[in-house]
N, C-alpha and C positions, 0 to 999 in steps of 0.2 A: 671583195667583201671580207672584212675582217672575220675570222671563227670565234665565236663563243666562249666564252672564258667556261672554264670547268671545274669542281672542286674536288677533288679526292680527299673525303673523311676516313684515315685508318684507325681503326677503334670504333668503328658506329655505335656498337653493340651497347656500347656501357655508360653508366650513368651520364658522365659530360656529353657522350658520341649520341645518343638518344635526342638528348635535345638541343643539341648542335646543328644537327639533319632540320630537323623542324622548324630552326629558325631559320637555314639559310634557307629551304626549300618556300618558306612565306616572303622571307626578303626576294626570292628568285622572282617570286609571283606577281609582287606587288612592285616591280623596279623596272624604269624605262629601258633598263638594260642588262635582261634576264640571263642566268647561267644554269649551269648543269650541276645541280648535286652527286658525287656517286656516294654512297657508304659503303664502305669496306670491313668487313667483321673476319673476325677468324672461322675456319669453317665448326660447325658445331654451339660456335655462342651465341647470345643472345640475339635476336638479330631483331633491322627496321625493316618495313615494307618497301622492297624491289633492291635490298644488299644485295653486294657481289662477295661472294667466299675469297679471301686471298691466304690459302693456305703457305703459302713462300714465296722468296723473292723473285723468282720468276713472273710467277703473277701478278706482282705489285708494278717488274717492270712493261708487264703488258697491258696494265692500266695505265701509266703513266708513259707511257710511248706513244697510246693511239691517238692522242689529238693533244693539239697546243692550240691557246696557252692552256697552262694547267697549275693554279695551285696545289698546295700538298699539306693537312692538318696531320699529324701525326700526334694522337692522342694516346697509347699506350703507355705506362709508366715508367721509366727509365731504370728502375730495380726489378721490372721483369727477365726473366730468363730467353724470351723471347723477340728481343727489339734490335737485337746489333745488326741485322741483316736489313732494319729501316734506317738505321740512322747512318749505316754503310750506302745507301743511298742519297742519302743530301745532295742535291747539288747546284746547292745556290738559294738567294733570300725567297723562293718560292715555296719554299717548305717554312712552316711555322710547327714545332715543335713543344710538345707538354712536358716541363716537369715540373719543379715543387718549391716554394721558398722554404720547407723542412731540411734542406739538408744542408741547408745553412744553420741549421738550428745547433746550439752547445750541443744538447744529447743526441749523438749519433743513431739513427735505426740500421738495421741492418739493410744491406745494399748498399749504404751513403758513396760507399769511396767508389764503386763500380758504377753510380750513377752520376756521379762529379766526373770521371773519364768521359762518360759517355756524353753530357752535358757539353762537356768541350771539345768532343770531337764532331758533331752537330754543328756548333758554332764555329770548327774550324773547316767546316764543307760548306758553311757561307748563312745557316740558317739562324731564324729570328728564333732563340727561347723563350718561352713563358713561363714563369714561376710564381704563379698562385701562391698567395695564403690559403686557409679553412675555405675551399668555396661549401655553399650550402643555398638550399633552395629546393623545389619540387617535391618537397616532401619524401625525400629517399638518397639525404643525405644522409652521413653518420656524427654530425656535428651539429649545428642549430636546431634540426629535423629530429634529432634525436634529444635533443634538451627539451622541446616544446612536448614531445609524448611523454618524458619522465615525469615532467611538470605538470599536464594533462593526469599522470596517473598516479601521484604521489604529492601533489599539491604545497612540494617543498622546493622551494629554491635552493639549488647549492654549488658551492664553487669551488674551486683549490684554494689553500693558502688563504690569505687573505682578501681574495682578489682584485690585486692590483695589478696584476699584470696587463700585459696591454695586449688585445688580439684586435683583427682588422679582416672579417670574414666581407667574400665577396660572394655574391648570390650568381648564382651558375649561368643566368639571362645577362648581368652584365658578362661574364666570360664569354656571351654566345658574340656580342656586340663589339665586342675587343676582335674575336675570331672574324665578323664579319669585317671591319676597318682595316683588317689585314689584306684583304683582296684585292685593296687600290693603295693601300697607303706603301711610299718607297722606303721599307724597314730595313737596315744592315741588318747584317750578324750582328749576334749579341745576345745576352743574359735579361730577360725584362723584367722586371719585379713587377707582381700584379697583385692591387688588394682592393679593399673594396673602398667606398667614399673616408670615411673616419676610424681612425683608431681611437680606440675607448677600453677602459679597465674592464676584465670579465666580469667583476663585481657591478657595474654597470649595464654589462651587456645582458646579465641572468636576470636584474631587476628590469631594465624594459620587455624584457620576455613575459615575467610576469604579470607586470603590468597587463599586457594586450592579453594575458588567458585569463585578468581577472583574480588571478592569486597574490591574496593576501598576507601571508603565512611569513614570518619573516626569513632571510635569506640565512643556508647553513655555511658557513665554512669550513673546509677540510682542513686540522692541520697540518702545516708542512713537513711537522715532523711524522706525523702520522703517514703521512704520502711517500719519503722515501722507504720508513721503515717496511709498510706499504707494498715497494717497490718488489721487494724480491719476494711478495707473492703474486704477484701481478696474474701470473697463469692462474690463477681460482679464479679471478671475476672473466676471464679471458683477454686479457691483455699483455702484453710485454712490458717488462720492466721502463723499458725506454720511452714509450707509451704514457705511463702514470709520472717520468720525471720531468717530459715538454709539458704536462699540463700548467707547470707554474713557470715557465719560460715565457716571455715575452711573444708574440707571434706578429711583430709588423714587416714592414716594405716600405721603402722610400721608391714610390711606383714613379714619381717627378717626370722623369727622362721619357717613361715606356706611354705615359699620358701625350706627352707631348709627339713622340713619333707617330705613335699611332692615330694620332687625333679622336682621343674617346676620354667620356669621362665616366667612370659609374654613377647609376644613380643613390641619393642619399640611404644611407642604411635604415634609417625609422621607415621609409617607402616598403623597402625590403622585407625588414622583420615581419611587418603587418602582411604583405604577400606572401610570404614562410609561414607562418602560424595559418592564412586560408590553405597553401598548398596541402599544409598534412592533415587539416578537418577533410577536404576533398577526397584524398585520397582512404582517409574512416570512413567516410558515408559512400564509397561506393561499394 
């Protein structure tokens, strides 16, 4: 009798890792061919109901030795100070790994170059990367989630620049559904750009926002010149300079390649928005 496939989430704790748990644990339930969630948090963080502590690699190899098969999510972010000791683990397309289509971005954050090493050193231990646009969703992100309560409490639309740039946010349910097609789909190594259905001008993206809260008000733009000048006060509103320069950067993904392996598509972004704008009324009324 074949054993049970099993999934090791490292990162449970946090935003993606929360509702990653959740959804494989419903796909587990509801599938003629049930598997084993574990979530793995660091000890001390936030944690889900029945996480295992994996305070070092030790630990992580006595979760991933006790039974086969076993995939491997590895969700922590690759400019942490704490991930060389996962991604020194790889070993082979069974691990699917997080990072970011930002650091592909012109303005560098800090981390970038230590997180592009590590990026490829992941990719040369055999595993599949992910690299997200803006995901947003559940109401506790800090990009859509946080544009629909400014909106919500200041009844002004506003944008960078002129807003024509182009971003391409994907809602964190599609990410869970990428992550779940990974578990059968035969993925090589490699870099996958993930974003969501449509790319669209931000100037579009703040007006359908509006639209679904009902605001009226017409839309403000920042200008450009205002925004780098801007830029090197950045620490007073709390942000980093690098921060307030990617706002008027372009944010897409030619995902083409990463649809096709993995066999998934997101769903349409108007679907999305309207679920984003109920997730953070949800989480007001409770």
């Amino acid at each position: 009798m074949t054993a049970p496939l099993k999934v090791l989430v490292v990162g449970a704790g946090g935003y993606v890792g929360r509702r990653l748990v959740r959804h494989l644990q419903l796909l587990s339930s509801s599938s003629t061919e049930p598997f084993e969630v574990v979530a793995a948090v660091r000890p001390g963080s936030r944690t889900v109901a029945g996480a295992v502590p994996v305070a070092d690699a030790s630990a992580l190899d006595r979760l991933v030795g006790e039974a086969e098969p076993f995939r491997v999510v590895c969700l922590p972010q690759l400019t942490g100070n704490h991930v060389d000791w996962l991604v020194d683990r790889v070993d082979g397309p069974r691990w699917l790994v997080f990072s970011s289509a930002q650091l592909a971005a012109h303005t560098a954050a800090p981390g970038t170059e230590v997180a592009l090493a590590r990026q490829a050193r992941a990719v040369g231990r055999g595993a599949a990367v992910l690299a997200p646009t803006m995901i947003f969703g559940g109401g506790q992100d800090e990009n859509i989630s946080r544009i629909v309560r400014s909106m919500r409490s200041t009844h002004i639309p506003t944008f960078a620049g002129d807003g024509s740039q182009l971003v391409q946010p994907i809602h964190v349910d599609d990410i869970c559904s990428l992550v779940a097609a990974h578990l059968w789909a035969e993925v090589g190594a490699g870099v996958y750009p993930v974003g969501g259905s449509e790319a669209l001008p931000v100037s579009e993206l703040i007006g359908s926002i509006a639209e679904l809260l009902g605001v009226r008000t017409p839309a403000l733009g920042l200008p450009l010149a205002a925004l780098r000048a801007g830029a090197r006060f950045a620490s007073v509103v709390g942000l980093r300079p690098d921060q307030v320069l990617r706002l008027i950067e372009d944010k897409i993904v030619d995902d083409t390649l990463t649809r096709a392996a993995f066999g998934w598509e997101p769903k349409p972004l108007a679907h999305r928005l309207e679920q984003a704008v109920r997730e953070v009324d949800l989480l007001v009324d409770r």
